[in-house]
MIDOSE-1310 file (N, C-alpha, C; in nm, 2 decimals, decimal comma, always signed):
residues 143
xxxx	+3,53/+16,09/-8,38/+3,52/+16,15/-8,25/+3,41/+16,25/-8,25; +3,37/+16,34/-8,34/+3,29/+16,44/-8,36/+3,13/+16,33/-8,34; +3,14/+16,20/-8,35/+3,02/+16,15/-8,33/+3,03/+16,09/-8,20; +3,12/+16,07/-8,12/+3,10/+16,06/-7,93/+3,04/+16,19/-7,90
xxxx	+3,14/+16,30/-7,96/+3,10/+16,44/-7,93/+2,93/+16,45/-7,93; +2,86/+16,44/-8,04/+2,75/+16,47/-8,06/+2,66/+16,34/-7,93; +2,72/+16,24/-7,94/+2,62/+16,13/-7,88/+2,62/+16,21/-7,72; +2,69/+16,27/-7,68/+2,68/+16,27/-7,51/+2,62/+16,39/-7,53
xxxx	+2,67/+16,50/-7,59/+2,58/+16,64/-7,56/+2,45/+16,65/-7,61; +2,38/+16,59/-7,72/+2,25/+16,48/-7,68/+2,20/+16,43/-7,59; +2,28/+16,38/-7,52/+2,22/+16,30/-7,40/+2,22/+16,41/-7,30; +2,33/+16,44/-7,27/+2,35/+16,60/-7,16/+2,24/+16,68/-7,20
xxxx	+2,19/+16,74/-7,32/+2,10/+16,87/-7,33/+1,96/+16,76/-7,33; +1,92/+16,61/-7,29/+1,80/+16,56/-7,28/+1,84/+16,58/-7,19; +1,90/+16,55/-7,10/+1,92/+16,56/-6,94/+1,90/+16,66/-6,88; +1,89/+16,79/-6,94/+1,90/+16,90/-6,91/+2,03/+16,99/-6,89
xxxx	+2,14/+16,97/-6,91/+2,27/+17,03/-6,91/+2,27/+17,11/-7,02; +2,34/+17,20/-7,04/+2,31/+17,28/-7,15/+2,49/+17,30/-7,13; +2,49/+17,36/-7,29/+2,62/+17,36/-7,32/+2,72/+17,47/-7,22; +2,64/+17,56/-7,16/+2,66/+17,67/-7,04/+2,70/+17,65/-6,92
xxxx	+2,67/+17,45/-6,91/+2,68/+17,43/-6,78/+2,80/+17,34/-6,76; +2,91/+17,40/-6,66/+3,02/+17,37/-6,68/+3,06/+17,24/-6,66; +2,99/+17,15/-6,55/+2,99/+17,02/-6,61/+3,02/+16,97/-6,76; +2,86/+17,04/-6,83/+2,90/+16,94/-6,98/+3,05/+16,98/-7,05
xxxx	+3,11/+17,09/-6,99/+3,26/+17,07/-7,12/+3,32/+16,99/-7,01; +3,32/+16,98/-6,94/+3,40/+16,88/-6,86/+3,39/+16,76/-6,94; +3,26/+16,69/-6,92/+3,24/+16,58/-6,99/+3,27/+16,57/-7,07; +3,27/+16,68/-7,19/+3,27/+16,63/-7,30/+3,46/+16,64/-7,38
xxxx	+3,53/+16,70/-7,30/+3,67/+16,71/-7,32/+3,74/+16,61/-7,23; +3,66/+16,54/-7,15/+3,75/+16,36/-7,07/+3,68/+16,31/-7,21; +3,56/+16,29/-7,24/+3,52/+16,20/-7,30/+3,60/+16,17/-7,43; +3,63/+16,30/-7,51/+3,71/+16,35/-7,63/+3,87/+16,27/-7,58
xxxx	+3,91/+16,32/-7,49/+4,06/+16,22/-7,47/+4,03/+16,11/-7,44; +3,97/+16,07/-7,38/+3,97/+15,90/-7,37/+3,92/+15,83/-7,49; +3,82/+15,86/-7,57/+3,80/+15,82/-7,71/+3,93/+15,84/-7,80; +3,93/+15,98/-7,79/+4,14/+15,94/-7,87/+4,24/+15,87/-7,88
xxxx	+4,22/+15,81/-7,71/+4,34/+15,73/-7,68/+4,28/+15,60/-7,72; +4,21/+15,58/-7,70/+4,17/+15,46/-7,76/+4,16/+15,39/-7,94; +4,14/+15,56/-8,00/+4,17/+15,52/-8,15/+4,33/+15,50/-8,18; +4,37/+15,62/-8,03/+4,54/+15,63/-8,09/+4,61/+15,51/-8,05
xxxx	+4,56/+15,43/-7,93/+4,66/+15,35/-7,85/+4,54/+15,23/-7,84; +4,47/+15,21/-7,88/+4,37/+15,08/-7,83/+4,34/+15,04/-8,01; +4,40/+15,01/-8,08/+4,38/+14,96/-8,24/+4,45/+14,81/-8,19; +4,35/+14,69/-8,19/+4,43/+14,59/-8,21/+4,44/+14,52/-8,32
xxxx	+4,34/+14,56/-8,44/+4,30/+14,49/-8,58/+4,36/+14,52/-8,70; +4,37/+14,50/-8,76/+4,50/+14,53/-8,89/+4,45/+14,66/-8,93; +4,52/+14,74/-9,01/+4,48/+14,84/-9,02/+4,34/+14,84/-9,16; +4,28/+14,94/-9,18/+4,12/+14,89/-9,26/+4,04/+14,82/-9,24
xxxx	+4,08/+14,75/-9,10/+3,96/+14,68/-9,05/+3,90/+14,76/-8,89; +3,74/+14,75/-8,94/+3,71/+14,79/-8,84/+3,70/+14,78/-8,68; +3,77/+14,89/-8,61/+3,80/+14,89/-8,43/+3,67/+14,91/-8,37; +3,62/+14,83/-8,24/+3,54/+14,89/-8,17/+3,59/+14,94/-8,07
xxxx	+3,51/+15,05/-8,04/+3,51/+15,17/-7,94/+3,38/+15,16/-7,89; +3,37/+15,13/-7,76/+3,23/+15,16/-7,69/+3,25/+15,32/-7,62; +3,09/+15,36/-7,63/+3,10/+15,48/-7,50/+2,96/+15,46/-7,44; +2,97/+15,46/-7,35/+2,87/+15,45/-7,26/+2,82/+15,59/-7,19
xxxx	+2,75/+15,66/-7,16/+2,74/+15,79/-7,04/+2,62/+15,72/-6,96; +2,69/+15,73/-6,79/+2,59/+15,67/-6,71/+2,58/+15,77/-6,59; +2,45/+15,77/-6,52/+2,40/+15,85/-6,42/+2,35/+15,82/-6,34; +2,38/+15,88/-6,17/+2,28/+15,85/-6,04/+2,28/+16,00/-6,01
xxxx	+2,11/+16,03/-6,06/+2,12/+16,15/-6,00/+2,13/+16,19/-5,88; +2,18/+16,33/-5,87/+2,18/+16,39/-5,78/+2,33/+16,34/-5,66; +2,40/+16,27/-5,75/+2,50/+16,16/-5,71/+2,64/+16,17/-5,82; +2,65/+16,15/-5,94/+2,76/+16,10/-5,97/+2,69/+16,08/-6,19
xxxx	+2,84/+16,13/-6,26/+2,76/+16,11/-6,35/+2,92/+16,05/-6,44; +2,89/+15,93/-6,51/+3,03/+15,87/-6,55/+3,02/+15,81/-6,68; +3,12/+15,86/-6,72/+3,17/+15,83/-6,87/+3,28/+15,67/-6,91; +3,21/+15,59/-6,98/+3,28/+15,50/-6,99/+3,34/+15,45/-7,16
xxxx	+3,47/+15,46/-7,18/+3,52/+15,41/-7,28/+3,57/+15,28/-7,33; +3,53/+15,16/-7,37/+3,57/+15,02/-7,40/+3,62/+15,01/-7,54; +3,71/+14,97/-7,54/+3,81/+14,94/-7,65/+3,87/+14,78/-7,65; +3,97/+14,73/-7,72/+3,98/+14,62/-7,78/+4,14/+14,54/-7,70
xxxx	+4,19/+14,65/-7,69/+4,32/+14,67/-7,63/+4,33/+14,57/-7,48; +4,42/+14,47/-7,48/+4,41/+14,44/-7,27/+4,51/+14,54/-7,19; +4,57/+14,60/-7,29/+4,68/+14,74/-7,22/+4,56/+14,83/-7,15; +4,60/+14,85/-7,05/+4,54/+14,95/-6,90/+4,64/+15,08/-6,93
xxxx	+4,57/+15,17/-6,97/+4,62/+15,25/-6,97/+4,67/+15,36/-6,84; +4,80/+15,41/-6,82/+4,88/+15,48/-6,69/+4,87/+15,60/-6,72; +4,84/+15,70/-6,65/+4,91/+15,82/-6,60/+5,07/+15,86/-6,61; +5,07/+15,92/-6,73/+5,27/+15,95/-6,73/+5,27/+16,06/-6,69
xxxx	+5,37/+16,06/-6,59/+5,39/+16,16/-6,52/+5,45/+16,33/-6,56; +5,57/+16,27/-6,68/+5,61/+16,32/-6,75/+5,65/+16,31/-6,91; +5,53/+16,40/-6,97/+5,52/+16,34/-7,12/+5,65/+16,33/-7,21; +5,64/+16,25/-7,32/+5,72/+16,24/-7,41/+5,79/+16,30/-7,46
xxxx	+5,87/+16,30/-7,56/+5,90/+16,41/-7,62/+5,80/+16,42/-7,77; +5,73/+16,30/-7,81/+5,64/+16,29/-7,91/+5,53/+16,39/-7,86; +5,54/+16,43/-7,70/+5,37/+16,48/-7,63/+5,32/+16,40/-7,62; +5,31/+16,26/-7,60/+5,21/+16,14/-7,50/+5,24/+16,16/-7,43
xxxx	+5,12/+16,15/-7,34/+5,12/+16,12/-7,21/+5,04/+16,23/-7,17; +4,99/+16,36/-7,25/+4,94/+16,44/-7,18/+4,75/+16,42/-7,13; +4,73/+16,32/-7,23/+4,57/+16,26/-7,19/+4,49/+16,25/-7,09; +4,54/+16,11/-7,03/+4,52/+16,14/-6,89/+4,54/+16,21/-6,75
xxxx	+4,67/+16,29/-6,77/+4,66/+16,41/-6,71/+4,55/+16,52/-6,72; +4,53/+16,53/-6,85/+4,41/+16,61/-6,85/+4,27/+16,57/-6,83; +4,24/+16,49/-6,81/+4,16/+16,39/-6,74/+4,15/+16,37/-6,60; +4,28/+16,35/-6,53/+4,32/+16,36/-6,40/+4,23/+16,51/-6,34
xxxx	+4,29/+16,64/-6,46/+4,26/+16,76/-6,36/+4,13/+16,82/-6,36; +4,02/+16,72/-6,50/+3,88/+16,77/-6,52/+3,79/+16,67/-6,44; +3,85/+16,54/-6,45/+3,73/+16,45/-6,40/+3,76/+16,49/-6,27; +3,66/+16,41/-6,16/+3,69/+16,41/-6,03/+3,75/+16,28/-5,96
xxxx	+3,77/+16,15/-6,08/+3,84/+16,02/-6,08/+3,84/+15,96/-6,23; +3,89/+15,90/-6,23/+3,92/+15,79/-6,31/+3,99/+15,70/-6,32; +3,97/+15,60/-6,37/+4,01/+15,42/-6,35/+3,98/+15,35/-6,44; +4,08/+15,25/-6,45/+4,07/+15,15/-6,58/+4,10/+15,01/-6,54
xxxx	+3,97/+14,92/-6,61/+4,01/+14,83/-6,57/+4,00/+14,76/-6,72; +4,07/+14,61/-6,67/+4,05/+14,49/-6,81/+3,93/+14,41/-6,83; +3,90/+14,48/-6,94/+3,75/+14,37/-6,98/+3,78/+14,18/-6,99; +3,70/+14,13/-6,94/+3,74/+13,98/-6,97/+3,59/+13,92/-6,96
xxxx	+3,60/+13,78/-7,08/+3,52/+13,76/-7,11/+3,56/+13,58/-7,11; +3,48/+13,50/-7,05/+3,54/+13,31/-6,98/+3,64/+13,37/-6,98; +3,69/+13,45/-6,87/+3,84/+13,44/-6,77/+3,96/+13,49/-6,87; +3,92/+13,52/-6,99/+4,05/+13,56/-7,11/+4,02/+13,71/-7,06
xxxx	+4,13/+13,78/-7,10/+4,14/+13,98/-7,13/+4,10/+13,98/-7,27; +4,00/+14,05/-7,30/+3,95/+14,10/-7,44/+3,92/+14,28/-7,46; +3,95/+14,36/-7,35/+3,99/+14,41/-7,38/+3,99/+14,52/-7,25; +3,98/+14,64/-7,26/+3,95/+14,74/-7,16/+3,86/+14,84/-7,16
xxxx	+3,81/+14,88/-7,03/+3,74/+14,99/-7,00/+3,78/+15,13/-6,88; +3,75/+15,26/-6,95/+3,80/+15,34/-6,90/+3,74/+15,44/-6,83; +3,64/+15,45/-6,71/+3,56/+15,54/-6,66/+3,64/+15,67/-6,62; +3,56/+15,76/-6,63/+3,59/+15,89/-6,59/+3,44/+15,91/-6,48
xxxx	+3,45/+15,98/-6,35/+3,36/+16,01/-6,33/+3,35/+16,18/-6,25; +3,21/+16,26/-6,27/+3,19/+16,34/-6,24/+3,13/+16,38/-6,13; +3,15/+16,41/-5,97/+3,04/+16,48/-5,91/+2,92/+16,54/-5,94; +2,78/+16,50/-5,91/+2,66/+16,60/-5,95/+2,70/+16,73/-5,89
xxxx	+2,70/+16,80/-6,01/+2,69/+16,99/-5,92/+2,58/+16,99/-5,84; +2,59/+17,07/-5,75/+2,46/+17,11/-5,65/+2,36/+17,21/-5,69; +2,37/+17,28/-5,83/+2,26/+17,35/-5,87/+2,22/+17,28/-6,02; +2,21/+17,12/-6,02/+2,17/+17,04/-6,08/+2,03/+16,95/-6,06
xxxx	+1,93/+17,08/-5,99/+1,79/+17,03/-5,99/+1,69/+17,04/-6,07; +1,73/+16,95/-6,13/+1,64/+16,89/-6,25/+1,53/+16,77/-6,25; +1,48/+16,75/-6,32/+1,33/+16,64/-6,32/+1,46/+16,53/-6,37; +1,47/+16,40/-6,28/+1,51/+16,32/-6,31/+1,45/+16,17/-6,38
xxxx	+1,31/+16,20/-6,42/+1,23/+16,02/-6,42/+1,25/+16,00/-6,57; +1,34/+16,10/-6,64/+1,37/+16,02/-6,78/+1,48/+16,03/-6,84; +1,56/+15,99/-6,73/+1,73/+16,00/-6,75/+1,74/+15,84/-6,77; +1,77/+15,85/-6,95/+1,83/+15,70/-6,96/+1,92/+15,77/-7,16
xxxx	+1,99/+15,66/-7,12/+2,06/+15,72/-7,24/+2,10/+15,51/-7,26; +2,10/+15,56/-7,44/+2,14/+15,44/-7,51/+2,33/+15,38/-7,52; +2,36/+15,31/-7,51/+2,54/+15,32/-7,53/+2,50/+15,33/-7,67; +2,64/+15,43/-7,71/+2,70/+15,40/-7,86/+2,82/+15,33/-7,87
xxx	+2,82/+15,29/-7,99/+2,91/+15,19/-8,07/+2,99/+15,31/-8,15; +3,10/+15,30/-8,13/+3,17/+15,40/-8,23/+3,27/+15,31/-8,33; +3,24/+15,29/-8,45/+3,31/+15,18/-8,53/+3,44/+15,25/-8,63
């Protein structure tokens, strides 16, 4: 996880976000639980074999800036309303109260479920005027 961590605030401090800017902990604490849940709850392969975890960070400036997590899992993960007694369920609530949406849907690939994806997405702040003509960021693979 310390390497999603690193891949987005790279891409955020190219983009010009700086770690001051409250956006980026936003991002970077959905991003941090949804990658979790996915090592914690999205494992479909025996154990010592390697899981993929996609993360994506996608942008329209001056518009909307969204985090996506892909995992292996066809389980869609819910919002529990009221957590466990283990403490699950607190994830996406906390996701709920930083993003400004999020949604999951099932990856499918010829009409089978292979697995899922989890966006989070952020409102552009309004004192986010920055040079936009070299906003592109690469997806990572988190293996």
């Amino acid at each position: 996880m310390p390497l999603s961590r690193h891949f987005l605030q790279h891409q955020l401090n190219a983009w010009g976000f700086t770690r001051k800017d409250e956006l980026t902990d936003r991002v970077l604490l959905a991003a941090s639980e949804l990658v979790t849940n996915s090592v914690l709850h999205g494992r479909t392969r025996p154990v010592g074999e390697p899981e993929m975890i996609g993360l994506v960070l996608s942008v329209k400036p001056s518009a909307a800036l969204g985090i996506l997590v892909t995992d292996n899992s066809p389980d869609v993960p819910i919002q529990i309303i009221r957590p466990t007694a283990t403490g699950d369920g607190h994830s996406l609530r906390l996701v709920s109260a930083i993003a400004d949406h999020w949604t999951a849907a099932p990856a499918t690939r010829n009409g089978t479920v292979v697995g899922k994806g989890v966006w989070a997405f952020f409102g552009w702040p309004d004192e986010a005027d920055r040079e936009h003509e070299a906003l592109r960021c690469t997806p990572l693979e988190v293996r």
